[in-house]
N, C-alpha and C positions, 0 to 999 in steps of 0.2 A: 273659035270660042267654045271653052266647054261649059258641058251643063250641070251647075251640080246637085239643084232641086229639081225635083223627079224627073231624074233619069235614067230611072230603071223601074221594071214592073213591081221591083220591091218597096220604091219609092210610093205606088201606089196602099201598100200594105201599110207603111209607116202612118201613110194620111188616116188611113180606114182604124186603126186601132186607136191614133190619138181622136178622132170621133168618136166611137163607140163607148171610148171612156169618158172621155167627156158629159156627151148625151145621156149614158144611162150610168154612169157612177158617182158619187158623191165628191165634191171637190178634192177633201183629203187623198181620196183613192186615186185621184189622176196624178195630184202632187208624188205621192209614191212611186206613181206605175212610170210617172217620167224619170226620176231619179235612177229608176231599177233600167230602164231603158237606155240611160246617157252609161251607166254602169258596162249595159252588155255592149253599146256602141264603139266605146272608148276599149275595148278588147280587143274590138274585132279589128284585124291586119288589114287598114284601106287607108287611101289619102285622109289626112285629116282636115281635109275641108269636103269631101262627102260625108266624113262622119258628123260636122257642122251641118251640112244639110238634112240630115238624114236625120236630125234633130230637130230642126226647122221646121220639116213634115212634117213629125208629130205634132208638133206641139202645135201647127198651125190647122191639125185637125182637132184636137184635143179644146182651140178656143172657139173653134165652130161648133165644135160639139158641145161646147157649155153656153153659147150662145143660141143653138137652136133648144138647148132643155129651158133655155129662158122663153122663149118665145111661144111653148108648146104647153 
């Protein structure tokens, strides 16, 4: 079975940016910053279902991250 959310230490990076944004950006700014992200994703030469995941990560840091600026 392969893995195709994080499975790679870039994986990790995907999470940590859609946080960051999240947590300390304004909602419009994340909507952007994902848009600009699926843009560079959808370029780059990999299976397109890592680039699905590698979307996933984000964006499932990205509602962490606007769910801890709720909570804080």
């Amino acid at each position: 079975m392969r893995k195709y959310l994080f499975d790679d230490f870039g994986s990790v990076w995907h999470f940590v940016l859609g946080f960051l944004l999240g947590a300390f950006a304004p909602f419009l700014l994340l909507a952007i910053a994902t848009v600009i992200f699926i843009i560079y994703e959808v370029q780059e030469p990999e299976d397109p279902v890592a680039t699905v995941g590698d979307g996933v990560e984000f964006l499932f840091g990205g509602f962490l991250g606007l769910a801890f600026r709720e909570c804080v």
